[in-house]
ChimeraX commands (.cxc) that place a marker at each C-alpha (Angstrom):
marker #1 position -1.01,19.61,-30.72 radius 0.5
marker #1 position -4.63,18.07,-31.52 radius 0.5
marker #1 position -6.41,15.80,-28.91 radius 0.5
marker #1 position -5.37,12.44,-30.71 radius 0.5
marker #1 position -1.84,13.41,-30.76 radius 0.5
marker #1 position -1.81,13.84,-27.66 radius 0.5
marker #1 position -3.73,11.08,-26.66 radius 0.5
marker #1 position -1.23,9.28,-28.87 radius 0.5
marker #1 position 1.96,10.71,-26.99 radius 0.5
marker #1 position 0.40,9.82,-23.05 radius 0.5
marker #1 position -0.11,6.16,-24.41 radius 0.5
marker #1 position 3.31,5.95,-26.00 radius 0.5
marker #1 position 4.59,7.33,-22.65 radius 0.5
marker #1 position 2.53,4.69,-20.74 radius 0.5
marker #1 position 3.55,1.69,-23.16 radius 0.5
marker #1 position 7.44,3.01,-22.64 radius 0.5
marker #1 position 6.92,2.56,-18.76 radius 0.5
marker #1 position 5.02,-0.32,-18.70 radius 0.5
marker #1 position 7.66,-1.93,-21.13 radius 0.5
marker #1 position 10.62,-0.88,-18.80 radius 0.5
marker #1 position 9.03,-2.05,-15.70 radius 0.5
marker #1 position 8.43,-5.52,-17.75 radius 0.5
marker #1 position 12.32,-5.51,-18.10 radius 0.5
marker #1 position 13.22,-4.53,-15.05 radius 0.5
marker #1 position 10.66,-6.89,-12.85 radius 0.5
marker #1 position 12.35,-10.34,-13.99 radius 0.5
marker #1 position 15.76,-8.83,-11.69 radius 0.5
marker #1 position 13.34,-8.61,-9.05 radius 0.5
marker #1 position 15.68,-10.27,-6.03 radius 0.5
marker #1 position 12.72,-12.59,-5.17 radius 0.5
marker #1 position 14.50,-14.89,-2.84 radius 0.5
marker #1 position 14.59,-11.82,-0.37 radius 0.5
marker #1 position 10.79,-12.23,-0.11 radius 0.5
marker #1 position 8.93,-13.74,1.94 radius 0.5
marker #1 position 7.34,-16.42,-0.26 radius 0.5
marker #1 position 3.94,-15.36,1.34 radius 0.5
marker #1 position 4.01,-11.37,0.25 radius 0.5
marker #1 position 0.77,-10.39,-2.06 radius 0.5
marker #1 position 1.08,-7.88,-4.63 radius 0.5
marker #1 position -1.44,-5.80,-1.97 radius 0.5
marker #1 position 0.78,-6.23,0.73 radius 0.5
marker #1 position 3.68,-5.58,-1.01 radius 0.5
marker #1 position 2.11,-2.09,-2.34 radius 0.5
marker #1 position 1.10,-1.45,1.97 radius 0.5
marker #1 position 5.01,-1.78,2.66 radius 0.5
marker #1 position 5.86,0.25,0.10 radius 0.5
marker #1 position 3.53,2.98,1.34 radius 0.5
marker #1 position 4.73,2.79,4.62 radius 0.5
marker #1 position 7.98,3.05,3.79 radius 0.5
marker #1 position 7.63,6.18,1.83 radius 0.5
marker #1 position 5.04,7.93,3.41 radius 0.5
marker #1 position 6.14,6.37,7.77 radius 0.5
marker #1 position 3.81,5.81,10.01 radius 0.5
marker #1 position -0.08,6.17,8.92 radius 0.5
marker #1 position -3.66,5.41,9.71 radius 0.5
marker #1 position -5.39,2.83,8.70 radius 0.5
marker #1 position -7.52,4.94,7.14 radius 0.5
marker #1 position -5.11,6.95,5.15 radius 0.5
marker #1 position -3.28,3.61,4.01 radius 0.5
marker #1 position -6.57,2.07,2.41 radius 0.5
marker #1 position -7.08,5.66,-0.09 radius 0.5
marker #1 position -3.14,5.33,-0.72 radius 0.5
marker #1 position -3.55,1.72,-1.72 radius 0.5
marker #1 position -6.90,2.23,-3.46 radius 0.5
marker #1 position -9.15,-0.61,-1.32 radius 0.5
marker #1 position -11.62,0.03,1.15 radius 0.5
marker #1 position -10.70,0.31,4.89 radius 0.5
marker #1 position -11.90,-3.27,5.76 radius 0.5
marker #1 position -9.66,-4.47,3.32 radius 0.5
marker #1 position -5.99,-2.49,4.42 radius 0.5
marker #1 position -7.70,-4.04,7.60 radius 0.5
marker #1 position -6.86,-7.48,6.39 radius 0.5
marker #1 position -3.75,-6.77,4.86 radius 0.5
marker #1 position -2.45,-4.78,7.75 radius 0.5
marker #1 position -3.82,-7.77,10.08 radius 0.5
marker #1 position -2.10,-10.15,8.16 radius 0.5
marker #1 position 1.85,-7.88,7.51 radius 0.5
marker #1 position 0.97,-7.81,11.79 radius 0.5
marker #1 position 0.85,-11.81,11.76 radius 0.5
marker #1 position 4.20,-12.06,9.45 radius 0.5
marker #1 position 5.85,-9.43,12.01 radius 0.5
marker #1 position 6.35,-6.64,9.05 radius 0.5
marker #1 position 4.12,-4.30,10.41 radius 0.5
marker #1 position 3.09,-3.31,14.38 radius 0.5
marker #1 position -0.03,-1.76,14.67 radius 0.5
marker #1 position -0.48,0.89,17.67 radius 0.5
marker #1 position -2.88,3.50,19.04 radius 0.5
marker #1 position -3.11,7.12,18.49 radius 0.5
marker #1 position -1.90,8.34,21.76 radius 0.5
marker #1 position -4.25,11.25,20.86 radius 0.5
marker #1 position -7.21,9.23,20.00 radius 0.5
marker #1 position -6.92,5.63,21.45 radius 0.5
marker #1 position -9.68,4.63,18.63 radius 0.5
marker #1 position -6.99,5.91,15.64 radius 0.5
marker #1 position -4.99,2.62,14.98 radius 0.5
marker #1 position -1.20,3.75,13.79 radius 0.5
marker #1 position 0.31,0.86,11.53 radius 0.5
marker #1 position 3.97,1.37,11.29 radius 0.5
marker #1 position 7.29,-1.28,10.18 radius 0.5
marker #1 position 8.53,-3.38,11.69 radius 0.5
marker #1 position 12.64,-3.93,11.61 radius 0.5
marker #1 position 12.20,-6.74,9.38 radius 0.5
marker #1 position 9.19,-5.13,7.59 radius 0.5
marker #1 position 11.68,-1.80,7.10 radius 0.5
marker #1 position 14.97,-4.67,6.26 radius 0.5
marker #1 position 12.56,-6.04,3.41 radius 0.5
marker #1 position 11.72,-3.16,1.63 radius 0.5
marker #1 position 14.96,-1.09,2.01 radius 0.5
marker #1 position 15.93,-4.11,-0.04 radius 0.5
marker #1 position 13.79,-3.67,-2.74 radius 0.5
marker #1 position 13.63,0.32,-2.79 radius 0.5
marker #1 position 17.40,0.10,-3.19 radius 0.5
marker #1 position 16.84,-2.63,-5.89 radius 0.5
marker #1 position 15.09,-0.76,-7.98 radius 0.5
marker #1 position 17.36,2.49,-7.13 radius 0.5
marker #1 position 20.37,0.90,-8.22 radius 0.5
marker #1 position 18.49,-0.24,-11.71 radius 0.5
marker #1 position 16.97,2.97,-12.54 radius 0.5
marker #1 position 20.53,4.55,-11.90 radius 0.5
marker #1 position 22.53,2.25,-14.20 radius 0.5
marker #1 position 19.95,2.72,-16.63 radius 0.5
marker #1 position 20.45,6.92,-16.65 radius 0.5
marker #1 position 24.88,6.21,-15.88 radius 0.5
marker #1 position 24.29,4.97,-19.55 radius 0.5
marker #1 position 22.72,8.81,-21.12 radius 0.5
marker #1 position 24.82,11.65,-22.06 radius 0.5
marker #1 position 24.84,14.63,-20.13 radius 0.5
marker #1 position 22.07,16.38,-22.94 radius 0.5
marker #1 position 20.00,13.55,-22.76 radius 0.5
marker #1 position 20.15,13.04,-18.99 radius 0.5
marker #1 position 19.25,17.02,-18.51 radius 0.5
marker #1 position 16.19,16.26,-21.06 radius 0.5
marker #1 position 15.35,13.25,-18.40 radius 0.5
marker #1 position 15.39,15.38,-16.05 radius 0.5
marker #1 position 13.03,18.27,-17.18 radius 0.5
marker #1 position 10.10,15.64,-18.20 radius 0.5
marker #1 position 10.51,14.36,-14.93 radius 0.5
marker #1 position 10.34,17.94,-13.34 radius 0.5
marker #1 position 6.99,18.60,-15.45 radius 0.5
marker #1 position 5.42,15.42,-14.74 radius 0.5
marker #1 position 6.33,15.66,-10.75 radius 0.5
marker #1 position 5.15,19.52,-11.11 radius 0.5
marker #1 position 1.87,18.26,-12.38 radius 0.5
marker #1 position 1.36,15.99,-9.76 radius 0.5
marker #1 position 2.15,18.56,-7.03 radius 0.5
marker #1 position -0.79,20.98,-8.81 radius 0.5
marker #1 position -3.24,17.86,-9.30 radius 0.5
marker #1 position -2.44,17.02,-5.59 radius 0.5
marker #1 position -3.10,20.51,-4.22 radius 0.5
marker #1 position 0.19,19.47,-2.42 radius 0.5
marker #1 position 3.15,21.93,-1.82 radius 0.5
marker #1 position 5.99,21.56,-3.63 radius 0.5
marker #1 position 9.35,19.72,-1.63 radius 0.5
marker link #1:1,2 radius 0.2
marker link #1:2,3 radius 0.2
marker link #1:3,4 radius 0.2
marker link #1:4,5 radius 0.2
marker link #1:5,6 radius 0.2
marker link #1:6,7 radius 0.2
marker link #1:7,8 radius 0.2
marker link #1:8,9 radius 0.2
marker link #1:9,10 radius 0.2
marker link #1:10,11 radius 0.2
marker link #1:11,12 radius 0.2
marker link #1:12,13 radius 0.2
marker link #1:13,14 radius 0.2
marker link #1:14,15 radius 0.2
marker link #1:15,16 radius 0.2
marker link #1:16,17 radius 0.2
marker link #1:17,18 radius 0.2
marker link #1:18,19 radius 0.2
marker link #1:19,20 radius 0.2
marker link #1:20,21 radius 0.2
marker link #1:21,22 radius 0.2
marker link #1:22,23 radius 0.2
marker link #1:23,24 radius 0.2
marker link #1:24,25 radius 0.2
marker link #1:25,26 radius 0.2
marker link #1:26,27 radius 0.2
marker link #1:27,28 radius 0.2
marker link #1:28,29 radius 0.2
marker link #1:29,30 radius 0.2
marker link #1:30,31 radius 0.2
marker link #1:31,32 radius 0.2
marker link #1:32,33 radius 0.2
marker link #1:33,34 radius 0.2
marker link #1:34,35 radius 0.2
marker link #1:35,36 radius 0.2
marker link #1:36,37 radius 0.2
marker link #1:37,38 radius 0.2
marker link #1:38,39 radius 0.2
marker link #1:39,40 radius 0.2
marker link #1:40,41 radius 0.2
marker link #1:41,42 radius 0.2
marker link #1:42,43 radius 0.2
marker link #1:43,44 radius 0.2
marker link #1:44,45 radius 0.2
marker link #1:45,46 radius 0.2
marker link #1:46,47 radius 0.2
marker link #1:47,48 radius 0.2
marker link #1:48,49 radius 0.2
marker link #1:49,50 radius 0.2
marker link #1:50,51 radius 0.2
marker link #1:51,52 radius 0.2
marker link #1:52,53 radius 0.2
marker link #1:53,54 radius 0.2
marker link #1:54,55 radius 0.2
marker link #1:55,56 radius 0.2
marker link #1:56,57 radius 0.2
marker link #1:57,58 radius 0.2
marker link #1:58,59 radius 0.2
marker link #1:59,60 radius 0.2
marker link #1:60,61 radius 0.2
marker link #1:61,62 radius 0.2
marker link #1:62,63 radius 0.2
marker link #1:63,64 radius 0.2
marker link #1:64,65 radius 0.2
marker link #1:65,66 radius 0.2
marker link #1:66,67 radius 0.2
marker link #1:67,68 radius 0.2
marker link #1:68,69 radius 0.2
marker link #1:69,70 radius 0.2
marker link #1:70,71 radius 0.2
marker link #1:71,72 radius 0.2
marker link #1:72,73 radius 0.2
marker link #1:73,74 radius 0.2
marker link #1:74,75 radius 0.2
marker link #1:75,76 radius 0.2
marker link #1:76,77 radius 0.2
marker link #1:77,78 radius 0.2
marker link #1:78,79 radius 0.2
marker link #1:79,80 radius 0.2
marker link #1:80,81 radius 0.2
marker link #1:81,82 radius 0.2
marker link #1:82,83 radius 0.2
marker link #1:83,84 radius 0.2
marker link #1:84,85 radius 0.2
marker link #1:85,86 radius 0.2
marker link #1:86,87 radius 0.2
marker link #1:87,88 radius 0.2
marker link #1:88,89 radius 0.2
marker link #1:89,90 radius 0.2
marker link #1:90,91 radius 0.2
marker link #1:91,92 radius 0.2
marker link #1:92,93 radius 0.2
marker link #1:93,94 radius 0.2
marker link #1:94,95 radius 0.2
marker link #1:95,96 radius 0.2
marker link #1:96,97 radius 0.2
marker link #1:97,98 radius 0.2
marker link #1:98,99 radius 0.2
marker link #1:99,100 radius 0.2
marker link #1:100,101 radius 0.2
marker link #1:101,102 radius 0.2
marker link #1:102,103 radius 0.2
marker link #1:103,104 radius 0.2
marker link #1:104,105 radius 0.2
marker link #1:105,106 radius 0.2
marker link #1:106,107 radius 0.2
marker link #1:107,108 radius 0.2
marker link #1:108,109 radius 0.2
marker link #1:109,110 radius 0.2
marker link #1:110,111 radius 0.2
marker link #1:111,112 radius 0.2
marker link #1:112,113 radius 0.2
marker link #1:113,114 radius 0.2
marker link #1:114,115 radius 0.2
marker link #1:115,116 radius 0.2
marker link #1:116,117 radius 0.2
marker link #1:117,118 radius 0.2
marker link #1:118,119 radius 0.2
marker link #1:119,120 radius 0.2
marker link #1:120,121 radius 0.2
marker link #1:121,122 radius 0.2
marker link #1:122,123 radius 0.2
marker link #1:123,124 radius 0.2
marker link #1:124,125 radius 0.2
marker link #1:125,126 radius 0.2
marker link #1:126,127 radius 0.2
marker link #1:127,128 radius 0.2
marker link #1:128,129 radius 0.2
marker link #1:129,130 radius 0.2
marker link #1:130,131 radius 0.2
marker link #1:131,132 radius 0.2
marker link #1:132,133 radius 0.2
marker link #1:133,134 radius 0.2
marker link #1:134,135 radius 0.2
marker link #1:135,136 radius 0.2
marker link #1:136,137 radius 0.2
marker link #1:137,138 radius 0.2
marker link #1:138,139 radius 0.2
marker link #1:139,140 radius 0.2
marker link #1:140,141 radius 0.2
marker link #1:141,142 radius 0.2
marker link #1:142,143 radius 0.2
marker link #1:143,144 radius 0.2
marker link #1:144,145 radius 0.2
marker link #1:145,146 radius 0.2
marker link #1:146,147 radius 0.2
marker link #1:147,148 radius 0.2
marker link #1:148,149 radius 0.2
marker link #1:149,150 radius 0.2
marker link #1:150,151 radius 0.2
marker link #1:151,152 radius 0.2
marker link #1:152,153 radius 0.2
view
């Protein structure tokens, strides 16, 4: 495979997700938002609810801003009662941010809204196509494991 090929397959790849997540965000169930949810809060909850309970610190490099800004975010998730921040018990300066019940009700909605889409989307794929699915999934997750430097499951 030469370099532009390649190049050529990652950006057909990307333009293939970014096109399916275009179809699949106008199903969105919207009117089980808050009306006052930002895309940067939204992507906080979302981290919380796959990774639990973290630091502040660790939630701003798994959101991608700087720690005065999951500060804000977290402060203002705290003011809409989706998030409860707490105190290391270890380390009383550590701040915990964790969900709420209605912070955990919101996005269980929408992580099993976009479950039940990516499912009826593969119920569709024959049994050959569905195992080919499956082992560009595996490589791609693999990947990320040995880019991570994290062990695997």
């Amino acid at each position: 495979m030469t370099d532009s090929s390649k190049e050529e397959l990652i950006e057909h790849i990307f333009d293939l997700t970014t096109a399916m997540y275009k179809m699949l965000i106008p199903g969105l169930p919207l009117e089980q938002l808050p009306a006052d949810v930002t895309v940067s809060q939204l992507r906080v909850l979302l981290a919380l609810h796959t990774g639990g309970p973290s630091r502040m610190s660790s939630l701003a490099v798994v959101v991608g801003v700087v720690p005065s800004t999951a500060t804000g975010i977290i402060d203002a998730l705290v003011r809409k009662g989706l998030v409860l921040r707490e105190h290391d018990s270890q380390d009383r300066r550590q701040v915990i941010c964790r969900m709420s019940s209605d912070g955990e009700k919101l996005t269980g909605i929408l992580w099993t809204w976009g479950e039940s889409q990516i499912k009826s989307l593969l119920e569709t794929l024959t049994m050959e196509q569905l195992r080919q699915a499956s082992e560009g999934v595996e490589l791609v997750y693999r990947n990320a494991i040995e880019q991570k430097g994290i062990s695997s499951r």
